[in-house]
N, C-alpha and C positions, 0 to 999 in steps of 0.2 A: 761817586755819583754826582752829574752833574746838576745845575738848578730843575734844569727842565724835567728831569726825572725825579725830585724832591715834589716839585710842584704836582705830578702827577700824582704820586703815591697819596698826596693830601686831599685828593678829591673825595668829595660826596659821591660813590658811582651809582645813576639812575638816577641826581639829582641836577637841577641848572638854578642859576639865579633869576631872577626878575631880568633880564636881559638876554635870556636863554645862553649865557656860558656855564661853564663845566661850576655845578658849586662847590666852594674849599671850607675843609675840616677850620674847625678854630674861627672861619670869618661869618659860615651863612650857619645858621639854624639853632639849637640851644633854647634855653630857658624865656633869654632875653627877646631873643623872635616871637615865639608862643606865646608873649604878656600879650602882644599885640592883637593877639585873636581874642586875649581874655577878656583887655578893654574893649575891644569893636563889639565881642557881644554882649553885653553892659548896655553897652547902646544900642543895637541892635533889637535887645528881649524887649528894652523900653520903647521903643518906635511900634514895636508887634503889641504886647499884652496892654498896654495905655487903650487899647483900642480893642481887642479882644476880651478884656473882662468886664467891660461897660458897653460894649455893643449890644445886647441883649435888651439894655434900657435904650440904646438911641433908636432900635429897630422898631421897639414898642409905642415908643414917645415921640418919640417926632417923625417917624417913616409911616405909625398908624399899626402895624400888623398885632394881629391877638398874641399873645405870651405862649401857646404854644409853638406859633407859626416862627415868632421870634428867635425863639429855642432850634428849632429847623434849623434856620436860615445860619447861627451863629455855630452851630456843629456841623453845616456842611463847610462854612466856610474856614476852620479850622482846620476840618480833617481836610481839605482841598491843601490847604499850607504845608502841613504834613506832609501829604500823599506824594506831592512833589519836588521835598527831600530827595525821592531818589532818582528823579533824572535830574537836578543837582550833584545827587553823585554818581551817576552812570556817566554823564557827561565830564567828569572832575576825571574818572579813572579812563576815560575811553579818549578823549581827545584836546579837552583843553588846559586841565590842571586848574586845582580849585583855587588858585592866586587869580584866575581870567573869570571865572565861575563867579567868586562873589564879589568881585566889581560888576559885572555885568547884570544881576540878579538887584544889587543896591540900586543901580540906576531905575529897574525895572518899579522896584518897589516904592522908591521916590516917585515917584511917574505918580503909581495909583495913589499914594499920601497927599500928592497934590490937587488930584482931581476932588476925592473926599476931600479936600478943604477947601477948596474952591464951591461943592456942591451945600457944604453944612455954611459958607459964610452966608450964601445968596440965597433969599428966602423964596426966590421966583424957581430953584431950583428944586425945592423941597415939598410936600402935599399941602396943604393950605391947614390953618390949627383948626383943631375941636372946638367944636359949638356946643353950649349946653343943649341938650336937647337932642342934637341932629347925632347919626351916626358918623363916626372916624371913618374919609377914607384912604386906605392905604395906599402907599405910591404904587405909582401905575407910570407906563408909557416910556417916554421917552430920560424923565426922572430915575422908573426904577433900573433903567439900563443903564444911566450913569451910575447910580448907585453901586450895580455891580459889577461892573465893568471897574471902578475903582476900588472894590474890596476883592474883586479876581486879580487884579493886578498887583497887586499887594500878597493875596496869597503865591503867589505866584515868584516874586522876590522874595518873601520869606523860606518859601521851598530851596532857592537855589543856595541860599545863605546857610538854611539849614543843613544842608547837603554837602556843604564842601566847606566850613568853616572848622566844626570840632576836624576833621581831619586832616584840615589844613594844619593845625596847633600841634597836631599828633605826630604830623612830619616831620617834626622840627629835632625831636627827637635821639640820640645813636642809641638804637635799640639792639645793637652787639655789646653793649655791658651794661651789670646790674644797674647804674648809676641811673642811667640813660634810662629805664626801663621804669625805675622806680619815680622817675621826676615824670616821666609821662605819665603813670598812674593817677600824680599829685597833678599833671595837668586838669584828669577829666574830673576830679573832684573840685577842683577848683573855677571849672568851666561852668558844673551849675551852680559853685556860688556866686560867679559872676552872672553868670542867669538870673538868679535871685536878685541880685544886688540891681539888678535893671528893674526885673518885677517890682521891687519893692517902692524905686521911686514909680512908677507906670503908677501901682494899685492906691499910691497917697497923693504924690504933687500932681501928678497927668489928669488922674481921675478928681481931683480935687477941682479943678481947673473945668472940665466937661462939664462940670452938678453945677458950678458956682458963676463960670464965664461964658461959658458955651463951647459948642464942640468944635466950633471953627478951632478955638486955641488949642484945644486936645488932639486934635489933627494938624496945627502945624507945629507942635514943638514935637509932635512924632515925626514929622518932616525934615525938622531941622536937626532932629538925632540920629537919623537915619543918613543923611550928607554928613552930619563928622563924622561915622563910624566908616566909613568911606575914606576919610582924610587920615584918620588915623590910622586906619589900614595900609593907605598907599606911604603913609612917611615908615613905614618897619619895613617897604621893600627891599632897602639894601642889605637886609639882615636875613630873609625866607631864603631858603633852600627850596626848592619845589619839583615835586614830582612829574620824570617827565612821563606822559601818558602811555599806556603799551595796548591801546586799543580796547574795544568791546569787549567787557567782560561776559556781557548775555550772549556773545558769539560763540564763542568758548564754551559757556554750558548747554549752547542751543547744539553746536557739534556735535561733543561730546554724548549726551543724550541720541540723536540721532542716530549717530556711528554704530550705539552699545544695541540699540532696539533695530536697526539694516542687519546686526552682523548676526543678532542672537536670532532674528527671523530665515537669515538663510546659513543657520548653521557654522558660522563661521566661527571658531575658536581664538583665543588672543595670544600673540606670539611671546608664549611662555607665561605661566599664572602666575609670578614672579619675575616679569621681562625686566630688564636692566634696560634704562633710557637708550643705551647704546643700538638697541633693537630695532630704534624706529628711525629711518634715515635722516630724522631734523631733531632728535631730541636729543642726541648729543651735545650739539653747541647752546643747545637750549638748557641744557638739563648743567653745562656747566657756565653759561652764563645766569642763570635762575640762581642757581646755588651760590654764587658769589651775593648775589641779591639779599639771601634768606639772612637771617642768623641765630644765634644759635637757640634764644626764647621762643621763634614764631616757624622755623624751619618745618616742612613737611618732609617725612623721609621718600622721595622724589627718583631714588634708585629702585625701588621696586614697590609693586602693587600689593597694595593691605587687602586684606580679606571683608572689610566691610562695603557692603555695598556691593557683592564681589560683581553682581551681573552687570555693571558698568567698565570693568575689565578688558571685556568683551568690544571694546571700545579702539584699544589701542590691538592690532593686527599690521604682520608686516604689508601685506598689499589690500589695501581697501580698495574697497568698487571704485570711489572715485579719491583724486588725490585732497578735494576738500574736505573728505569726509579722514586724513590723519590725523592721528592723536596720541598723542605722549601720554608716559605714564604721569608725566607732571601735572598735563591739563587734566586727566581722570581723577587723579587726587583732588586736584582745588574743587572741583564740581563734586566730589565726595565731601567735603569741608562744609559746601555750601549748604545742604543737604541737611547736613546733621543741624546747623545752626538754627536751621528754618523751624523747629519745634520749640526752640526758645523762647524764636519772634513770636510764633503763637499764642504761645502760655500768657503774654503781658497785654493782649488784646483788653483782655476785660478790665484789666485794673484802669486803662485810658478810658474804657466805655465810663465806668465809675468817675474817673475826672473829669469827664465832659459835664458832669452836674455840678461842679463848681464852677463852671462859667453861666449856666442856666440857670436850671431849678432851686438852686441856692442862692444864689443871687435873689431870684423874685422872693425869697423865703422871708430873706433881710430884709428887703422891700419892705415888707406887711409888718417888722416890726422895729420895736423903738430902738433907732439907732443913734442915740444921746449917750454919747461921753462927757461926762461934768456939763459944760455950755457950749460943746463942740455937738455937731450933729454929721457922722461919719455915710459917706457916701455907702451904699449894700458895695455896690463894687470894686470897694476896697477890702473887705475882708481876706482875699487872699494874702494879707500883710501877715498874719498868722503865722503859716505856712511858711512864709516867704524869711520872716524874722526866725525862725525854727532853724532851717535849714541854712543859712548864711550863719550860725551859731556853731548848729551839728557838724559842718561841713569841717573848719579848721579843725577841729575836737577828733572827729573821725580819722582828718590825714595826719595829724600830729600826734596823737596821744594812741587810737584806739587799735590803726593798722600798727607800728613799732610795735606795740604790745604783743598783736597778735604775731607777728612775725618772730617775736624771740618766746612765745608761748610754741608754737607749731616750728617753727624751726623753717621755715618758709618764706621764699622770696616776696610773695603776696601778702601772706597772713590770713585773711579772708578771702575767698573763693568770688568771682564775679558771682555765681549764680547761687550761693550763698547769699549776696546783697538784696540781686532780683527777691529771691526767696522771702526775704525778709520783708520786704516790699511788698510784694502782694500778699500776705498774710497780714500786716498792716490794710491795706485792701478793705479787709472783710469787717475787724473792726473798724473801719468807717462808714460803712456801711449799715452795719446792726446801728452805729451807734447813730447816725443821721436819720433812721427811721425813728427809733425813740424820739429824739429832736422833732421829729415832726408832729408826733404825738402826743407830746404835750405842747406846742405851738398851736395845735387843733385843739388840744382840751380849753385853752387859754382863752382862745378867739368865741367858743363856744360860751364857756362860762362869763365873761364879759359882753355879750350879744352882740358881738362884734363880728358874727361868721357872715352875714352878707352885705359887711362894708367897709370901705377898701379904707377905711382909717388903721392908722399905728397901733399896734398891740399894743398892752402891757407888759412887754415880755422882752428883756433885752435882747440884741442880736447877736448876745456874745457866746447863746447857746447852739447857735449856729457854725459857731467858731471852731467846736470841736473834731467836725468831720474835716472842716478844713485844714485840719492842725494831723490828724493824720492820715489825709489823704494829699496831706503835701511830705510830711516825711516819708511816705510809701513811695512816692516822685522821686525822693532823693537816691535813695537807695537803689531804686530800678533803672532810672535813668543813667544816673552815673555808671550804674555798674553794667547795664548794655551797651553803652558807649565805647566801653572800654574793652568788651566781651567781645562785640562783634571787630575793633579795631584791632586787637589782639590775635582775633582766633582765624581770620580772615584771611585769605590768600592778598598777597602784595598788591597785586592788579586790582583789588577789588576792594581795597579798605573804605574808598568813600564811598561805596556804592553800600558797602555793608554797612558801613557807621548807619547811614539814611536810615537801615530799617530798624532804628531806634524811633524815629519819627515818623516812621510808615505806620509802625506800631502805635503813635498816638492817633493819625490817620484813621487806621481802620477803628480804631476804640471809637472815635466819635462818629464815623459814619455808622458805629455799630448802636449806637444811643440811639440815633434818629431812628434806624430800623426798629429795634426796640419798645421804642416808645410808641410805632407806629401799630407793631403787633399788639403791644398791650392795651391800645385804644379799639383795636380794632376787635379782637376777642370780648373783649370786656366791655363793649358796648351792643353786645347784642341781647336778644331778647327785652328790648325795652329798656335796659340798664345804662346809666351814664357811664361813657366811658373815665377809666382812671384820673385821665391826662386832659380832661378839655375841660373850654369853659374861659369866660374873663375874668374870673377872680380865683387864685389861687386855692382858697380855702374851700373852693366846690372840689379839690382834686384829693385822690386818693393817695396821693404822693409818698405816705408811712409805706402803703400795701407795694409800693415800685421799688422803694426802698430795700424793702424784705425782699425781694425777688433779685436783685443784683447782688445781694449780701447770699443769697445763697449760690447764684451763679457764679461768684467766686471764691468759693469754698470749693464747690464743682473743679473750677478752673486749676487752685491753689492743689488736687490731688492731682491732676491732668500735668501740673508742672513739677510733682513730686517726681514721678513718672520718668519726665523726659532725662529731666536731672541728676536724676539715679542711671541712669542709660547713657548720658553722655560722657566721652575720654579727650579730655584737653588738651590741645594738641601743640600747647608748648609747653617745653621740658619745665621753666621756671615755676609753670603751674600742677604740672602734672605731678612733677618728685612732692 
């Protein structure tokens, strides 16, 4: 065997370098690659959440808007960040490969960091201050178009970062042996505790900095984190192996779909209910360059059609009406895949609705009370330190000690099941929920009994009992997050891993555009007949906040049987997981 066919046998196949040649086994990808995504987003979560947990108070305080409008405005522009994780990763798997994806997104998001910093130094930029006396008015004009134009732009980089980064890390990967498989696992747990590890410094030194300096500096050290994670990014490029793109994956299930609902309307039958890829004149070479692809954890059995889902079958026919409308038993499978997933991504909807009141109504909570440690006076929007300090503890504890455990208790490549984690996760959920209404109820007895309910002076009441929804409805995050990360990266057809990873983040997405709906129904019901609505009002302690409480603590109880459900009904569709 001469060199050149040495050299061949050692490629990465479907992978290239940062220079688009062929990438080699031993030089591109591994553990050492993937630190790189771990530290970038370190930096990264700190350039996003420094600004995301304390934007509620700059929206209020210095833009002028009332605390509910606030509350709005910081849950659309979250779930916007989210929402667009996935053309982050539709774009990662369709055309460009998420190494072009999140350089391109960092610059995007440096852009909008600099316009907010540029708009928070310059006071001509900003609404003029409160008068005793006169009413606040809120930015308007030409002000609130900068405004958001640079907090859209920002979502907007965080979307593409979001979208193509864990799955960038995930690539790095050889996921043909256990080794490979199981150091990936430890990636994505590791991922949110370097998520954490960025939160932690955002919600003490960043926000520290905002309460104490002003925002201008909270906004350029978010700046200046966001260009090194950038820098540090690009110095690990001779080390990434990177996926190269195999096109639209929405094309594929938009086919698909078509094909199955043309053929079942005019009768047409699928050539052989059990067709062998050989069947269909391109699935051949498809079907045995795929399979060289698969392996053997994540493989779909790709020679012949499963019985679920069967009327999509109907899909793959030797002669279709038209030639765009062929399809392998390969593509009917992956769009069978996608399918089943999609009940998952549902079920965790409501536990982000739930988190999105830790950047809002929780915050203003701590607002109202005394947030004195010794001779320190701790900003409200740092309390997700809680949370944050929990899960950077749990996390090592978990990959170190709790999964080995379980794997030589079960006898199991995993040990613990992804949707096991989820499960765990939003059951946590609910206790934070019950337990954050209580919190509010006596934070109202408090304010009552001291005659302090209609003025916006400091409680008596430390705001450490605030601390406890936070504490577990950050470890509910751990658990869900990490382990949909890993669910959809895992369970997901190859062409479409970043695009599936996203709806981990789609998932936080719709949870906070589901809050604002929310909040809007139960303003809206519960203000009629005369009645103040739950949610309105300038001063917190006018709002029914306990009663909203109790109504998400029971919507996901709701949700938590809705995902017993699904969970019990889903089959794993890699062997490692399934035996």
């Amino acid at each position: 065997m001469d060199q050149e066919e040495e050299q061949e046998i050692s490629r990465w196949e479907g992978y290239v370098d940062w220079r688009n040649r062929a990438a080699l086994k031993g030089k591109h990808g591994g553990m050492a690659a993937a630190s790189f995504a771990l530290v970038v987003e370190i930096m990264e979560n700190l350039a996003f959440l420094a600004n995301a947990s304390n934007l509620v108070i700059y929206l209020s305080e210095y833009m002028h808007f009332s605390p509910s409008r606030s509350a709005v405005h910081v849950t659309n522009f979250m779930g916007t960040a989210f929402l667009l994780a996935l053309l982050g990763g539709f774009l990662s798997d369709a055309f460009f490969a998420t190494y072009r994806i999140f350089l391109f997104s960092a610059a995007i998001e440096f852009l909008g960091l600099v316009i907010l910093t540029v708009q928070a130094r310059s006071g001509s930029l900003k609404p003029s201050e409160c008068k005793p006396g006169i009413v606040c008015e809120e930015v308007d004009g030409s002000k609130a178009a900068m405004l958001f134009a640079g907090l859209y732009l920002v979502a907007l980089g965080v979307g593409g970062i979001k979208g193509s980064l864990p799955a960038h890390g995930a690539e790095q990967f050889d996921e043909s042996s256990p080794q490979g498989r199981k150091q990936r696992s430890s990636f994505f747990n590791y991922f949110v505790f370097c998520l954490s590890c960025g939160g932690l410094i955002a919600v003490t030194f960043v926000v520290w900095i905002e309460d104490n300096k002003g925002w201008e500096w909270g906004f350029g050290i978010s700046t200046i984190a966001i260009f090194l994670s950038a820098l540090i990014f690009l110095s690990g490029s001779p080390t990434y192996r990177n996926k190269i793109p195999s096109g639209s994956p929405l094309t594929t299930i938009f086919k698909v779909l078509v094909a199955a609902t043309i053929n079942t309307c005019t009768s047409r039958s699928p050539s052989n209910a059990v067709a062998s890829l050989t069947t269909s004149p391109v699935s051949a070479s498809e079907g045995s360059k795929d399979k060289s692809k698969e392996t053997t954890s994540t493989s779909t059995s790709t020679e012949t059609a499963t019985k679920s889902f069967s009327c999509l079958n109907r899909a793959v026919v030797k002669m279709p009406l038209h030639s765009a409308l062929e399809c392998t038993v390969q593509q009917v499978e992956e769009v069978k895949i996608v399918l089943k997933i999609l009940p998952i991504f549902g079920c965790t909807i409501m536990l982000n609705c739930c988190l999105a009141q830790l950047s809002t109504f929780s915050v203003q909570q701590a607002a109202t009370m005394d947030t004195k440690l010794a001779s320190l006076k701790v900003p409200p929007a740092s309390l997700p330190i809680f949370p944050v300090v929990f899960i950077m503890i749990l996390a090592p504890i978990y990959d170190h000690f709790i999964i080995p455990f379980a794997r030589k208790t079960t006898k199991t490549e995993m040990g613990i099941t992804h949707l096991q984690r989820i499960g765990f996760g939003l059951l946590l959920s609910i206790i934070a929920m019950g337990t954050a209404a209580l919190v509010e109820i006596k934070r109202k007895r408090v304010a009552t009994n001291s005659g302090l309910l209609e003025s916006k002076e400091a409680l008596p009441i430390t705001f450490f009992w605030v601390a406890f929804q936070y504490l577990f409805l950050g470890s509910a995050d751990l658990f869900t997050l990490a382990g949909l990360l890993e669910f959809f990266f895992t369970e997901a057809p190859a062409r479409m891993r970043s695009l599936a990873t996203s709806l981990s983040w789609a998932s936080l997405a719709v949870g906070y555009y589901l809050s604002s709906v929310v909040v809007s129904i139960v303003n809206n019901i519960t203000g009629s007949n005369n009645h103040s609505p739950w949610l309105s009002g300038s001063n917190i302690n006018h709002y029914h906040l306990e009663r909203f409480y109790w109504l998400l603590c029971i919507l996901s109880v709701v949700n938590f049987l809705h995902f017993l459900f699904w969970a019990n009904w889903y089959k794993y569709r890699s062997t490692a997981t399934s035996d």
